[in-house]
N, C-alpha and C positions, 0 to 999 in steps of 0.2 A: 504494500500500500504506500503510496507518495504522501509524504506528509507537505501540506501546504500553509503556507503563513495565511494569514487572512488576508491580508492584500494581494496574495495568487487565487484566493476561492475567490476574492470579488470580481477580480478580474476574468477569471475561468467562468463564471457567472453568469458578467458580460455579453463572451463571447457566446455562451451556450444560448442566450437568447437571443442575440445577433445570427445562430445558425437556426434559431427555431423560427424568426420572421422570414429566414431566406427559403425554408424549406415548407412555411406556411404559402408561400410566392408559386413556390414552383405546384404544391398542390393543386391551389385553386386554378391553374390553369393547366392542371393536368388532362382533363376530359372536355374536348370542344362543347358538348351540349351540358353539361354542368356551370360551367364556365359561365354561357350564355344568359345561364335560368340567373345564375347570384350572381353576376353584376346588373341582370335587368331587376330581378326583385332589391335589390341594395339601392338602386338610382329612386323606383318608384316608393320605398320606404324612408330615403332622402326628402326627397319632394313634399310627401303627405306631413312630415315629422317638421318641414319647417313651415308649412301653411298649418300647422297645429299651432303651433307657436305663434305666429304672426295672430289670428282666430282666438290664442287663448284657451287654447283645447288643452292644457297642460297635461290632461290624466292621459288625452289620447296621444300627446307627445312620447308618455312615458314608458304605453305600448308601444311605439315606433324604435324609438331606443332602445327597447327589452329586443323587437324584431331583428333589430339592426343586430347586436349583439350575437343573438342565438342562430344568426345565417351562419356566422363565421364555425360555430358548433363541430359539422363536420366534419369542415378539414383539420379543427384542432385534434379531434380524434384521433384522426387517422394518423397525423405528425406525430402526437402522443404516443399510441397504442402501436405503431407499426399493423394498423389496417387497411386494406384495402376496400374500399366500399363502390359497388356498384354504381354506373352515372343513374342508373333505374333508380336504383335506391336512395343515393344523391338528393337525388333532382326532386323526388315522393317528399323527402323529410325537409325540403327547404321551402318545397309549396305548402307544404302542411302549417309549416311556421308562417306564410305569410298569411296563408287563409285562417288561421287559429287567431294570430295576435292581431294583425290590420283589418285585414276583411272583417277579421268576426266581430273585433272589438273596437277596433275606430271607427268602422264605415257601418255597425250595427246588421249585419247580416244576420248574425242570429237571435236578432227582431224581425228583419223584416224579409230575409229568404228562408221560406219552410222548409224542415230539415235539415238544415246547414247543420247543425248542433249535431245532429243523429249522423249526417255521413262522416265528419271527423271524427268521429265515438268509433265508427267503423272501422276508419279509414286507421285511426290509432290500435285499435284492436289488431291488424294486420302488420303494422310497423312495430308492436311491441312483441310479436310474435316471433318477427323476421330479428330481432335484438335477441330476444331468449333465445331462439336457436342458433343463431350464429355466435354467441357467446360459448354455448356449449360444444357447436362443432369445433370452434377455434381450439375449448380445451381436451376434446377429444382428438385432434387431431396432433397434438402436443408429444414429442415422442420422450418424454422426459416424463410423464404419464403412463400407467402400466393399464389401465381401465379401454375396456374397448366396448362403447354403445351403441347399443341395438338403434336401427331408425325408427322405432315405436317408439324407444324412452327418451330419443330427441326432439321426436314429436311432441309427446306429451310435456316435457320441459319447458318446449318454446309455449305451448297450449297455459301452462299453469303461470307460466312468468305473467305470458299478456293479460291474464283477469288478473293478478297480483295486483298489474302496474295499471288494470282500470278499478279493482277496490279502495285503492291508497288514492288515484285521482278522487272517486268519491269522498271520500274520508276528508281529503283535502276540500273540498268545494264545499260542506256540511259543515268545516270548523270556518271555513269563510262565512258562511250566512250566521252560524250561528253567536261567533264571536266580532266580526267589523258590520255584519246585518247587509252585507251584499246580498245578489238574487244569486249565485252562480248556478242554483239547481231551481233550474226556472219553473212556475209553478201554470199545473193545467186545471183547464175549466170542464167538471162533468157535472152529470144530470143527476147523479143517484149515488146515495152513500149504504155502506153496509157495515154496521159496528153493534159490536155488544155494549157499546158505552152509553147504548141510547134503551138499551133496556130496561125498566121501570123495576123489574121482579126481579134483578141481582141474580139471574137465574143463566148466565151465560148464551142465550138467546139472541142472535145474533137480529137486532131490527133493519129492515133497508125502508129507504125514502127514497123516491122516484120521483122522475119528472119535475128534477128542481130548475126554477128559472131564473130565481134572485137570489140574491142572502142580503140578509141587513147588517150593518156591523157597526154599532152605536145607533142603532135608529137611521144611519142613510144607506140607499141601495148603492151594490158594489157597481151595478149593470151591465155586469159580464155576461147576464144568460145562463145561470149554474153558479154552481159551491166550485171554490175555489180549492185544488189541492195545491197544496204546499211542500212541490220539489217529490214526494217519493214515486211519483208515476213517472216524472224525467230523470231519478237515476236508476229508476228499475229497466227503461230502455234504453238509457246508454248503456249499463250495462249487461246488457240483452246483444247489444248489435256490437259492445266489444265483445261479445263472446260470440259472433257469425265472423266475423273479424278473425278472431284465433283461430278457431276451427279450420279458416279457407287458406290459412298460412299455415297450418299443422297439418291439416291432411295434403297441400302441395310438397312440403317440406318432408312428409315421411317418403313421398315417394323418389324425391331427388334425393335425399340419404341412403333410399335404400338401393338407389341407380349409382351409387358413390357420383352425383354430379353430371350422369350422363343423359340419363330422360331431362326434356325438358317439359319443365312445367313451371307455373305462376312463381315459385322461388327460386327460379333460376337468373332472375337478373337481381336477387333480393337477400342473398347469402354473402356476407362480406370474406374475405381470404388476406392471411396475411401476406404482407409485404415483400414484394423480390426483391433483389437487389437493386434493379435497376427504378425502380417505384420510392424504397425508401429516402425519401430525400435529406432527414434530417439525417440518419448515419453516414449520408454522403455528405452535408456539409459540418459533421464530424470531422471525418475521416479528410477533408480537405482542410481543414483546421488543423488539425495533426500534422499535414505536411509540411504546413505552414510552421512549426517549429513552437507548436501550443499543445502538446498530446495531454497536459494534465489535465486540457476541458475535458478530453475522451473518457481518460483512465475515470474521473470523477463521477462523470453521467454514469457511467456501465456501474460503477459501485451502487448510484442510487437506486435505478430501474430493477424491479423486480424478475 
């Protein structure tokens, strides 16, 4: 091990992140049509984020800014983690952030486009699936690993991660309403309730009321047309449709595991792989840093990385 003063780790430091902006550079414009999608969505989340500003939209600003941030996401990854991620895949999770964070939440899509709410539910269903499993084939495929899985049980992996990562979404959006009194689990209008709470006889009797068309609430009508439910019927379908979600990236995903990669099917442009040589960019501008007469940034990083 090199022992360094502290004035060679700052400087090694330096350098280390000097090689991680150049190898973030070369990322983003590793794939033409990735490329394309994040600097068009980057310009149009520019624009919207400074007519926020000029308008006084602060809160929508600050979705713009979160968007802005979270485009750059993938290619930190992949610099990070030495992954290689599909442009399919790409290109899926950087529109998903623009429709999530700007569409949904600056431009109000989901008020005013029906089921916007529901195809992201989905659409996230299916991206958190393609995460589960490709985390696990990445560590299956690890020969430092002595475990060899079945494509059933990578299936089901990717299958149980993606309702994980849409339970904890709910959890999250439930502590939002219930502790800052957001709407995040937007609330629907029906005609008819069915509860034992309405039972007179304490008898567990389940009463239903029908054909409701108002509710009062202090003496003024709401004039929605119906009782209002409050969020459990919007996260019992999003998490309805992130589980069609999973399912359609589990059951594609057992059959390309169990093709070891050769059938193609829906996970085939949706399965990330690690990095060749000629891909990973940040060991390259390691390893060009090294020749450059700095090997203690190298020797340093490799001690950190797991």
């Amino acid at each position: 091990m090199t022992n360094l003063s502290k004035k060679d780790r700052k400087q090694a430091k330096q350098r280390e992140k000097k090689n991680f902006r150049q190898a973030m550079e070369k990322e983003l414009r590793e794939h033409r049509s990735s490329f394309v999608v994040f600097y068009t969505l980057r310009l149009l989340v520019i624009v919207i984020f400074v007519r926020q500003i000029v308008i006084g939209g602060y809160e929508s600003a600050f979705y713009c800014a979160l968007a802005y941030l979270l485009l750059y996401v993938p290619s930190w990854i992949q610099v990070k983690f030495h992954i290689e991620l599909p442009p399919a895949l790409e290109i899926t999770v950087l529109c998903f952030i623009y429709a999530a964070e700007v569409l949904g939440e600056v431009n109000a899509f989901y008020v005013v486009v029906p089921h916007w709410d529901t195809m992201l539910h989905t659409l996230n269903g299916f991206l958190a699936a393609a995460v589960g499993f490709a985390m696990v084939v990445l560590l299956n495929d690890d020969e430092r690993l002595t475990f060899d899985l079945s494509p059933f049980f990578l299936a089901l992996m990717a299958f149980c991660f993606s309702m994980t990562v849409g339970v904890l979404w709910e959890f999250f959006e439930f502590g939002m309403d219930w502790f800052f009194h957001t709407d995040m689990q937007r609330d629907t209008v029906i005609q008819a309730i069915h509860s034992a709470t309405l039972d007179a006889t304490r008898s567990n009797r389940v009463v239903s009321v029908t054909g409701i068309q108002d509710v009062l609430v202090n003496g003024e009508s709401l004039g929605l047309g119906g009782y209002l439910d409050i969020g459990l019927i919007d996260t019992m379908k999003d998490l309805f449709v992130n589980f069609i979600g999973a399912v359609v990236f589990s059951v594609t995903g057992f059959f390309y595991a169990k093709s070891k990669g050769l059938r193609r099917t829906a996970a085939q442009g949706f399965v990330p792989s690690r990095k060749t040589a000629d891909t990973d960019y940040l060991r390259q501008a390691r390893e060009e840093n090294e020749a450059t007469g700095h090997p203690e940034t190298h020797q340093m990083e490799d001690r950190e990385e797991p």
